[in-house]
N, C-alpha and C positions, 0 to 999 in steps of 0.2 A: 504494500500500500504506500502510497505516495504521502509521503509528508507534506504540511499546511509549508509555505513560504513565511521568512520573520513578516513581512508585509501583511499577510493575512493573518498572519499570530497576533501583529498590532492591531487591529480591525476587530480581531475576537475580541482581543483585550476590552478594548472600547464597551464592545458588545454586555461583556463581564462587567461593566461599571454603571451599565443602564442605559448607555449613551442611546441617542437614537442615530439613524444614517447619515443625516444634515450632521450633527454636533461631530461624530467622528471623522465625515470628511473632512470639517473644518479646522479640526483639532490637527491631523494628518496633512494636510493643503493638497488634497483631492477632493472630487466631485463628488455627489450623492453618486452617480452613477456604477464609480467604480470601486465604490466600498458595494455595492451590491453586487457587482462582479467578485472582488475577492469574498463575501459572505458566500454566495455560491458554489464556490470552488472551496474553500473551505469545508464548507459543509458536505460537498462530496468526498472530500477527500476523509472523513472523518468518519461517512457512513448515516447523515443521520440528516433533518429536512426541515428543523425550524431553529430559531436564536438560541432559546433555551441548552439541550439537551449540547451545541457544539461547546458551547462554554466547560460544562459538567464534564462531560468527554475530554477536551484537552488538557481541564488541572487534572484528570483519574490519569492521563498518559504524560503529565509535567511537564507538556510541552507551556502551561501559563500558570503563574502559582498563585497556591490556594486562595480565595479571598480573606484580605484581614490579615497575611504571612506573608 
């Protein structure tokens, strides 16, 4: 299986913080658009199809740490 790219680890990260797609691209200096391109790809890459569960999934495989640590 294909590992997330650090750019979309950043992008989850966001994700993990509440952010919505506007606040993360803005935070990143990209487009709403292409934070929804790297959430996609992420999420394929991860096996799994909404915001939540890719979060969950990357701190269980430490690719992002745990919240709060």
């Amino acid at each position: 299986m294909e590992a997330p790219t650090a750019r979309e680890l950043e992008v989850l990260a966001g994700v993990g913080r509440g952010l919505t797609n506007a606040e993360i691209g803005r935070e990143l200096y990209i487009g709403e658009a292409t934070v929804k391109t790297h959430l996609l790809r992420v999420f394929a890459k991860l096996g799994v199809d909404d915001r939540t569960p890719p979060v969950m999934v990357a701190v269980e495989r430490g690719l992002l740490p745990r919240p709060g640590g």
